[in-house]
Backbone bond lengths (Angstrom), bond angles and torsions (degrees), N, CA, C in turn:
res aa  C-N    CA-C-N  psi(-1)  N-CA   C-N-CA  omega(-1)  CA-C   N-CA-C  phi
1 X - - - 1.458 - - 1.521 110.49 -
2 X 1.118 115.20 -35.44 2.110 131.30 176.28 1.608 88.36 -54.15
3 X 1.182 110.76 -72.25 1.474 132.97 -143.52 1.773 94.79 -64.05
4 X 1.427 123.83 -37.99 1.264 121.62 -179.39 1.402 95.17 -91.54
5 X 1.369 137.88 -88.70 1.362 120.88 175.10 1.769 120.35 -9.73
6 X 0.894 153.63 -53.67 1.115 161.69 145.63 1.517 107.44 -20.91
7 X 1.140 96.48 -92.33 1.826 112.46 175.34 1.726 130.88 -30.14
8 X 1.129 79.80 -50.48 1.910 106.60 167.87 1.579 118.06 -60.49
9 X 1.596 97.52 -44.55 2.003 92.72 -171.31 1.754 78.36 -92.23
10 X 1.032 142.65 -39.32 1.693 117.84 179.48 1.525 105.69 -34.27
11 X 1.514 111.99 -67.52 1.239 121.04 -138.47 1.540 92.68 -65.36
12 X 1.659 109.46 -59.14 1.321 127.75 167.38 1.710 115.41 -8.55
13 X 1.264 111.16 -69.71 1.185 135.85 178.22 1.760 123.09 -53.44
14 X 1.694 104.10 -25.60 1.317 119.60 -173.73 1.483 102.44 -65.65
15 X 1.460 81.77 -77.38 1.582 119.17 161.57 1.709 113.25 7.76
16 X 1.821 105.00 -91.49 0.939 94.45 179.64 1.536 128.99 -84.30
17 X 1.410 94.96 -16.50 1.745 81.01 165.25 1.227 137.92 -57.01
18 X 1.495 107.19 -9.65 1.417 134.55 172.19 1.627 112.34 -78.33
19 X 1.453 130.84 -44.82 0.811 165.77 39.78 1.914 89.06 87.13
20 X 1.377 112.21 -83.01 0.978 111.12 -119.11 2.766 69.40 -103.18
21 X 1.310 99.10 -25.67 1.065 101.49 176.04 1.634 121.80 -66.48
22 X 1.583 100.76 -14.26 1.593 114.07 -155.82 1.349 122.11 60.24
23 X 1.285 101.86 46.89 1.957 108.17 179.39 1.774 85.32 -111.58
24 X 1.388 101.30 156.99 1.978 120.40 151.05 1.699 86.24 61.11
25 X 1.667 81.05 163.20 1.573 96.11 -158.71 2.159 102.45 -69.89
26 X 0.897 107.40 -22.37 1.398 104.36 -172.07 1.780 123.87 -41.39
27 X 0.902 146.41 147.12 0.942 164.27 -134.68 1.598 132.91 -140.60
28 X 1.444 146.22 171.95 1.467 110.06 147.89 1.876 101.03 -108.26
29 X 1.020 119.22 152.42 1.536 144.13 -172.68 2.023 85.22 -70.97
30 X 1.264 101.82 98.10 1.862 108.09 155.54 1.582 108.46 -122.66
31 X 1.299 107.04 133.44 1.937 131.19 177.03 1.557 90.47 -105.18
32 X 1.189 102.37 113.31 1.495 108.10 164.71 1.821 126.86 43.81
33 X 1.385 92.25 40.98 1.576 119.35 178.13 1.264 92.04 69.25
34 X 1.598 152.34 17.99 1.479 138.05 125.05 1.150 132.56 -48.35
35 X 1.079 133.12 121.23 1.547 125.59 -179.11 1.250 104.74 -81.25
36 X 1.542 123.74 134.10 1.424 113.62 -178.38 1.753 95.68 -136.19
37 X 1.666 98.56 121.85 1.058 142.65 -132.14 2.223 85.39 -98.93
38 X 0.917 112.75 130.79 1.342 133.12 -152.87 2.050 97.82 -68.79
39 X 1.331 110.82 -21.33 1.111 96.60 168.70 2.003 144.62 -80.12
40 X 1.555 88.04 -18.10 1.079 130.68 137.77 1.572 116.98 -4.77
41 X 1.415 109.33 -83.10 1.778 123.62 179.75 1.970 99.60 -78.89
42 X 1.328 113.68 -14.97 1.499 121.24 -173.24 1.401 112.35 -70.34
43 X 1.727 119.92 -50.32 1.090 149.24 -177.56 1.941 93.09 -61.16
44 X 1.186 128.53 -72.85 1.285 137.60 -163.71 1.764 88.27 -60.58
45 X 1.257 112.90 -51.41 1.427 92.22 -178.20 1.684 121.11 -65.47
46 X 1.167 122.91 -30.09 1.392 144.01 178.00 1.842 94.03 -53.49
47 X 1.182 103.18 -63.01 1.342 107.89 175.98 1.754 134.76 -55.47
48 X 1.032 82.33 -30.95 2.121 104.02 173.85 1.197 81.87 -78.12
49 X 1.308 122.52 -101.08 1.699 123.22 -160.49 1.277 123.41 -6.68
50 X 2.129 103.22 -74.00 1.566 106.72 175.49 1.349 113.90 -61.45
51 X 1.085 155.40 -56.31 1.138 156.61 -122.23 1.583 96.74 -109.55
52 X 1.106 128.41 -46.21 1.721 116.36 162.97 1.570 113.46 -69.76
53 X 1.501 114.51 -3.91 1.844 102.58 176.61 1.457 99.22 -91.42
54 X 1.019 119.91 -36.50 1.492 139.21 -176.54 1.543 105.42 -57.81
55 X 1.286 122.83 -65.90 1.328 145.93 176.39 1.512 103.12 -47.78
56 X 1.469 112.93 -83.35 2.040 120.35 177.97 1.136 108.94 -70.92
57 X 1.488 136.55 -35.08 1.255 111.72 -154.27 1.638 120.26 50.60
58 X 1.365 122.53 53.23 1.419 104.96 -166.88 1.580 99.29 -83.75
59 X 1.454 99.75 -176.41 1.363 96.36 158.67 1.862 106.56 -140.45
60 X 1.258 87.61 174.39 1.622 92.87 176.06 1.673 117.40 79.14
61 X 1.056 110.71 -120.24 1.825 111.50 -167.37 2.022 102.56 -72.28
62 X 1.833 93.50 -55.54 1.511 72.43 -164.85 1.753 104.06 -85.56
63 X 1.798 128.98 14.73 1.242 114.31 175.24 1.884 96.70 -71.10
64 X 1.655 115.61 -39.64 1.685 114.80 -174.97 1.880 92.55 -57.40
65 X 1.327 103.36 -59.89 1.871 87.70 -158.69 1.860 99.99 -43.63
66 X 1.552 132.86 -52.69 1.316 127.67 -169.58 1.928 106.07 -51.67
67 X 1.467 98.65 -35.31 1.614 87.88 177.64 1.478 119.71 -62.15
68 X 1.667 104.90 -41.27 1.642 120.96 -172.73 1.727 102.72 -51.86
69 X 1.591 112.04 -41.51 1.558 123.40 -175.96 1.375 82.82 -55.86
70 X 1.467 120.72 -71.07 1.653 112.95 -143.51 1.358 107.99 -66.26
71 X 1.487 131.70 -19.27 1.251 136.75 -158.98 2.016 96.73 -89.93
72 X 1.718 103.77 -68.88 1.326 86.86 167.53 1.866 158.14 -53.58
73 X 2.207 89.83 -20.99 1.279 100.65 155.85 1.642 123.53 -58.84
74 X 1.024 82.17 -67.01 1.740 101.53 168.75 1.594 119.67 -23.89
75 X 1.178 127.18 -57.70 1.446 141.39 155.46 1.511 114.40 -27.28
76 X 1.451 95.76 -59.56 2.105 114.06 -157.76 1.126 79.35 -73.88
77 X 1.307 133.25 -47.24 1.835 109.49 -157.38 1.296 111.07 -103.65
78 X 1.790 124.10 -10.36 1.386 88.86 155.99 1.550 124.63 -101.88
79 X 1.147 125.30 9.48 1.506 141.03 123.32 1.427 98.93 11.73
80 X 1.575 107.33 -81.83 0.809 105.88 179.60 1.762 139.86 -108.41
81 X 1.223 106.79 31.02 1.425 114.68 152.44 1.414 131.19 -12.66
82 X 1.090 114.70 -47.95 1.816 107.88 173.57 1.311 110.89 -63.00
83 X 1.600 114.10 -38.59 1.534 114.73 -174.42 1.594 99.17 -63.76
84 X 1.060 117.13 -88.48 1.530 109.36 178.29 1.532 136.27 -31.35
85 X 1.233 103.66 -26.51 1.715 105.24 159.01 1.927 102.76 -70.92
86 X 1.177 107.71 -81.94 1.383 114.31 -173.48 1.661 116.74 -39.85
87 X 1.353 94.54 -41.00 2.138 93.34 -175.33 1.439 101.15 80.51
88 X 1.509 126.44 36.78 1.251 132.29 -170.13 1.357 100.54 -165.20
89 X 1.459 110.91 143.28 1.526 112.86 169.39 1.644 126.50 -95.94
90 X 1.587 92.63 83.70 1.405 112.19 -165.41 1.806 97.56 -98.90
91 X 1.167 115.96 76.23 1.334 113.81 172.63 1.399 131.88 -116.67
92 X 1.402 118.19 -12.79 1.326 143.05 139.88 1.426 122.76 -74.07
93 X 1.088 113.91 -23.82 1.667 115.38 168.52 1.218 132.11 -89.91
94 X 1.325 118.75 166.51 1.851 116.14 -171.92 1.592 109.95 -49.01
95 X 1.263 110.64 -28.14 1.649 101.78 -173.52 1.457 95.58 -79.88
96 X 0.803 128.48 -39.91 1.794 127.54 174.22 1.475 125.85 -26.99
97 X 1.606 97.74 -34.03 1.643 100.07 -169.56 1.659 104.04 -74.36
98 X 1.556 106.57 -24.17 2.016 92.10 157.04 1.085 123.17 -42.82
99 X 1.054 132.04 -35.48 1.602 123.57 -161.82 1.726 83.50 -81.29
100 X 1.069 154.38 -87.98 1.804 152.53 166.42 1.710 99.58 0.93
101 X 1.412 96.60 -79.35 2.416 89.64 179.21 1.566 114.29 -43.98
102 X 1.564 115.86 -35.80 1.510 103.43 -172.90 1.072 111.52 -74.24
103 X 1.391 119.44 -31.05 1.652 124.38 170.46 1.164 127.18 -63.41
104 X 1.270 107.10 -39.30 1.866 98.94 161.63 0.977 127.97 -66.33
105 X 1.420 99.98 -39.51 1.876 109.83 -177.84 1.825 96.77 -68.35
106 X 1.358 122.56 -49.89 1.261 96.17 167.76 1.332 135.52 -54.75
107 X 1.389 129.27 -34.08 1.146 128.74 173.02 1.629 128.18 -70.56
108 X 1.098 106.72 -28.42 1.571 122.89 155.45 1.905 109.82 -62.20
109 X 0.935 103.91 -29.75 1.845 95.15 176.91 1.525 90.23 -80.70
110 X 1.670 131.66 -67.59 1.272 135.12 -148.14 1.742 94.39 -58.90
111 X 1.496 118.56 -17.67 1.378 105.08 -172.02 1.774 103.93 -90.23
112 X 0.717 128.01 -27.17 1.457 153.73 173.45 1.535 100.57 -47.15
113 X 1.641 114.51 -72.79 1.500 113.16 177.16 1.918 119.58 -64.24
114 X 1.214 91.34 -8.10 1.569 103.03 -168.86 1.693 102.03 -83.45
115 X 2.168 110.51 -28.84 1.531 93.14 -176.59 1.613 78.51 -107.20
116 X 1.141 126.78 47.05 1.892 119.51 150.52 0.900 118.46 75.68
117 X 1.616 123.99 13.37 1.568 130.33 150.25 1.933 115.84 -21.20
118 X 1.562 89.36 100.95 1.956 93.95 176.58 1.766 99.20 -111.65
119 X 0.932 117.90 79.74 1.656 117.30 -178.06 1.691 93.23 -63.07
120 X 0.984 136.21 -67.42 2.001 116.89 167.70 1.739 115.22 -112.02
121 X 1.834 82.07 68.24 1.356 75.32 167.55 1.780 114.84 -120.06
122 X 1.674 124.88 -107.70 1.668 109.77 -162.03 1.450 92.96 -75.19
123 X 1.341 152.19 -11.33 1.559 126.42 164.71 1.752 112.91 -38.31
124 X 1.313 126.52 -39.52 0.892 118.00 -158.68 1.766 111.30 -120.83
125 X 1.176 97.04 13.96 1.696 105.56 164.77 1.215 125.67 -47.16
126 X 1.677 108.57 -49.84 1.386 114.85 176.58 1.600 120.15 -101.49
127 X 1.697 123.26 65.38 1.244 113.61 -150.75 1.530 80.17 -156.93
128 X 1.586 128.58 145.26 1.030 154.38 150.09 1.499 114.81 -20.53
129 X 1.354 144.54 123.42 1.164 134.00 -159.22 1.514 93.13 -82.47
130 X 0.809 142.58 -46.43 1.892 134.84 167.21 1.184 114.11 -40.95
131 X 1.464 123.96 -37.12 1.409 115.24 173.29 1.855 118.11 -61.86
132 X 1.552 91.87 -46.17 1.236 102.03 -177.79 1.541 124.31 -62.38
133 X 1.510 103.89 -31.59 1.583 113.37 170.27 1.578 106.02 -78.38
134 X 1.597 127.58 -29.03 1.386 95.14 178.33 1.851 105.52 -94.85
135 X 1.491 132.40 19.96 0.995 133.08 133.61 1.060 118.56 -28.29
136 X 1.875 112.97 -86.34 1.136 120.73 -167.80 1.705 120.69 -56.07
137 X 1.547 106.13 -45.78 1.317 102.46 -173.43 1.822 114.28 -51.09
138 X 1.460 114.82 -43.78 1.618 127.24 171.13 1.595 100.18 -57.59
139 X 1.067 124.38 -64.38 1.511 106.46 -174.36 2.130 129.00 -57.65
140 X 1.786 88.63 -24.56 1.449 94.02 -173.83 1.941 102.33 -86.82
141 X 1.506 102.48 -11.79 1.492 119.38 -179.45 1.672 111.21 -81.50
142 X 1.381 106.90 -31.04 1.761 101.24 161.81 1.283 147.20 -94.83
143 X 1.877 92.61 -7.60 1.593 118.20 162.85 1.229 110.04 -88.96
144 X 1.092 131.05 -4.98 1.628 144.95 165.75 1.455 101.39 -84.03
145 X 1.344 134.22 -50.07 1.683 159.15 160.03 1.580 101.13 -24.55
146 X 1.260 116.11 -58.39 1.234 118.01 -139.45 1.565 92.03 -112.63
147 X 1.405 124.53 -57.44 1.732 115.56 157.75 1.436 112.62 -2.65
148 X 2.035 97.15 -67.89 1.662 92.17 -166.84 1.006 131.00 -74.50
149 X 1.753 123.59 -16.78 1.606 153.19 153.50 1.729 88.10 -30.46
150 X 1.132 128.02 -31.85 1.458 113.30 -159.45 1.883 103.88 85.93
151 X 1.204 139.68 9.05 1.163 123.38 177.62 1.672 118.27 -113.63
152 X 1.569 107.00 76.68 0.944 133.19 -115.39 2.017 93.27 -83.82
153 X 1.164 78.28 -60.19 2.423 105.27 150.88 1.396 129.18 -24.40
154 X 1.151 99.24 -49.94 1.602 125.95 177.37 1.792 105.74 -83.97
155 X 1.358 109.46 -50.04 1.768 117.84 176.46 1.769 94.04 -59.02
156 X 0.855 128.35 -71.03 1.570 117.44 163.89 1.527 157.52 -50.83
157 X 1.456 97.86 -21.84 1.211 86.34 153.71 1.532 125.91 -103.29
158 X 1.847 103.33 -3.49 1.555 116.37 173.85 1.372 100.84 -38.03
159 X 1.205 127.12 -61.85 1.657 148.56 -118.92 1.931 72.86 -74.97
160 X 1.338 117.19 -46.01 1.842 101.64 -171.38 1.773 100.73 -101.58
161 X 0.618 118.55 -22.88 1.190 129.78 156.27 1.621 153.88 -77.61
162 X 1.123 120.37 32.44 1.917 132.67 -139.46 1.486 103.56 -36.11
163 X 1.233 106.12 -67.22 1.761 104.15 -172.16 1.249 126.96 -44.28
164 X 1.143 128.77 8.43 1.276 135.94 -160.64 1.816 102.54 -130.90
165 X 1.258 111.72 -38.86 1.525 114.46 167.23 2.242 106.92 -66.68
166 X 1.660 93.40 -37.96 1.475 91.41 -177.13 1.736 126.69 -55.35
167 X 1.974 78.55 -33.54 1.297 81.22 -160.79 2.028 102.82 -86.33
168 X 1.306 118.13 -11.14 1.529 144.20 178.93 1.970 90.92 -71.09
169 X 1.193 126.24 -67.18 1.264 124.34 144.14 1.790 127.02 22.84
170 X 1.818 70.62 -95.41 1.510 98.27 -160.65 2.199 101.25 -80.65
171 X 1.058 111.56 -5.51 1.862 104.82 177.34 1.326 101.45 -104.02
172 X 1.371 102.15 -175.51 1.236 124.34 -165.52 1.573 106.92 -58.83
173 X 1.691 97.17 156.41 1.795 89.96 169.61 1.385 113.30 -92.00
174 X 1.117 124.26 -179.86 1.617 126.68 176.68 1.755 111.11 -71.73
175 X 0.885 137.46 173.04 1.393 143.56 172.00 1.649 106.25 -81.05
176 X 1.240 142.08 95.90 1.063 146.92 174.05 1.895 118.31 118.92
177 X 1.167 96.63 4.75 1.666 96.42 176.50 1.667 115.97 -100.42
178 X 1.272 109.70 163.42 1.395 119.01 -145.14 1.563 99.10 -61.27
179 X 1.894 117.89 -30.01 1.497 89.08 172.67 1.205 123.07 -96.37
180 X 1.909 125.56 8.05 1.171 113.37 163.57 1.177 114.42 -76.10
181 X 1.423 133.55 -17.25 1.310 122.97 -179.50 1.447 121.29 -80.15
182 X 1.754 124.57 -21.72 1.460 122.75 167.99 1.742 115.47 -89.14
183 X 1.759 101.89 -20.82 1.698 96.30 -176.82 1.401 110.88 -97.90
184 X 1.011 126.58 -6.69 2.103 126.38 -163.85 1.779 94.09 -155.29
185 X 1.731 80.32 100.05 1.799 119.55 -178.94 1.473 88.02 -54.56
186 X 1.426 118.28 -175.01 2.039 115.54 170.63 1.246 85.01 -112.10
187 X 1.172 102.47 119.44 1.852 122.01 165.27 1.255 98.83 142.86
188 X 1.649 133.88 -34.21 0.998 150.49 -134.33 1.711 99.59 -73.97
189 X 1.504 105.44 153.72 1.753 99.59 -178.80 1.587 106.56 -55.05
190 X 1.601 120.27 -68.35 1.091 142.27 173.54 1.752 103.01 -32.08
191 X 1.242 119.95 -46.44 1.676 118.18 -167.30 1.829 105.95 -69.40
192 X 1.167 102.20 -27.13 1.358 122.21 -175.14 1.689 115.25 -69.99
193 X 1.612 107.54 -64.56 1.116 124.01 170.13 1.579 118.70 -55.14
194 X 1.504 108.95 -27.79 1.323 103.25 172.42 1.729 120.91 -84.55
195 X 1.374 106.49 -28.36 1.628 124.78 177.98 1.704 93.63 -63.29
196 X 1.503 140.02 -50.20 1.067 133.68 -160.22 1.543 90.80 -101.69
197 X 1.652 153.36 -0.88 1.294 117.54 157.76 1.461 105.89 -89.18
198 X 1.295 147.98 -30.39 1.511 152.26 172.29 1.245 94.33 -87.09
199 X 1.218 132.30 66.51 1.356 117.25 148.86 1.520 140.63 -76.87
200 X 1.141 138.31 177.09 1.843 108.92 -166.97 1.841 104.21 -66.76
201 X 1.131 97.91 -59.26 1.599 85.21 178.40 1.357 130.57 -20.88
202 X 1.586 94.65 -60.07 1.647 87.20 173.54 1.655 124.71 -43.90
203 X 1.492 111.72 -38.88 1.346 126.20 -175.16 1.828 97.74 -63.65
204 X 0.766 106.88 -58.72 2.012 116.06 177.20 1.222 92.53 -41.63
205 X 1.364 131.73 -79.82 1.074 96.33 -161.29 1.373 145.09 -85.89
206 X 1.394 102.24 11.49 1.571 109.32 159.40 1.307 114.78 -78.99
207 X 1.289 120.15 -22.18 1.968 118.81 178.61 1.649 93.43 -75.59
208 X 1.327 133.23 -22.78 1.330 116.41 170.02 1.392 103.24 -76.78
209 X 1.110 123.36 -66.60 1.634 109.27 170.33 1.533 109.61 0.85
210 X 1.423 96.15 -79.14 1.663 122.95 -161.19 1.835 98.04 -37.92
211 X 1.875 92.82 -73.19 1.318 91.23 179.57 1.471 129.86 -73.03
212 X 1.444 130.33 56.01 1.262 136.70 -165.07 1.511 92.77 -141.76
213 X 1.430 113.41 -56.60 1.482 122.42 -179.04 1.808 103.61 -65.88
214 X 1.329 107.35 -52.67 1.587 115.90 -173.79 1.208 122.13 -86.24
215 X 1.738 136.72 -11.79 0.976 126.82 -123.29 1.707 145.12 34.24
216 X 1.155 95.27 163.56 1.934 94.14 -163.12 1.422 99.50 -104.84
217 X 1.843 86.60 140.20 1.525 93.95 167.08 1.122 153.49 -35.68
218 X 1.752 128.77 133.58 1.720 93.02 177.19 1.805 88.61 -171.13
219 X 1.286 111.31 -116.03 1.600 107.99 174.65 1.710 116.03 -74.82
220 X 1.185 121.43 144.92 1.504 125.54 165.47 1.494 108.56 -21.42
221 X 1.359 112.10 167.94 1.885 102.31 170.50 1.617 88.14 -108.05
């Protein structure tokens, strides 16, 4: 499912940037002067995949082909993620480069379960069921922690990962998230220290990131 998820938003991504340059025979897919928007066939595949693994449980050749469905659906539709947040086909534009962060950040979780990330798993087999519930409640209490910090990356991949939500937690919040705005007054030491570790640069150069993997914003394709 990594290996097709992966593969799919590459190719995906070639595609229309190719696509979108007017190079190679590709095209965009219109039904009756509708443009029909690539997540579209993603969703139906999303849907075959889960719902026949769920259903057979197979194993072996055709349990990989149901993963390959879920992995390549999976790709096409969050591809396009900005569109479906927005309700607009913002995929050349600055809001666009969401659909690029959710994909990494998804692919960074799918890689996570792939090297066997058990955030409550056999550590706590042999453990008091109270222990184990106030486990969970502390761990789902610092990925809740760190969400509102604004460190939004870290709140997600904590959830398979703990040390990483603890440590998302325990630092600074971002400049504009819900607990920098009730804990760090403007002037404040903390308001300061956080304005100068997120500073815009830092943000730049992750939108080059973005637009390096995705291409960069500019006219519609």
């Amino acid at each position: 499912m990594l290996v097709a998820f992966v593969g799919t938003f590459v190719l995906t991504r070639l595609v229309v940037r190719m696509i979108r340059a007017g190079r190679g025979p590709f095209r965009n897919v219109s039904v009756g002067g509708l443009h029909v928007h690539h997540l579209v066939p993603g969703i139906f595949l999303m849907f075959l995949g889960g719902a026949g693994y769920v259903a057979f449980a197979p194993s072996g050749l055709a349990g990989h082909l149901l993963a390959v469905a879920f992995g390549v659906g999976a790709a096409l539709t969050f591809d396009e993620f900005a569109l479906w947040l927005h309700l607009k086909d913002v995929y050349w534009q600055d809001e666009g480069r969401a659909s690029v962060d959710t994909v990494v950040l998804a692919a960074g979780v799918l890689a996570l379960l792939v090297l066997g990330s058990k955030p409550f798993g056999d550590p706590l087999e042999d453990v008091p069921p109270w222990v184990v519930l106030a486990v969970y409640l502390v761990e789902i209490a610092l990925v809740v922690l760190a969400a509102v910090k604004g460190r939004y990356r870290l709140a997600l991949f904590g959830i398979l990962a703990p040390p990483l939500a603890w440590w998302a937690a325990a630092r600074l919040a971002r400049p504009g998230s819900r607990w920098a705005r009730r804990r760090y007054p403007p002037g404040s030491r903390k308001q300061l220290r956080s304005a100068r570790r997120f500073r815009a640069d830092s943000a730049a150069r992750w939108r080059a990131v973005l637009d390096w993997i995705g291409g960069s914003p500019g006219d519609g394709r």
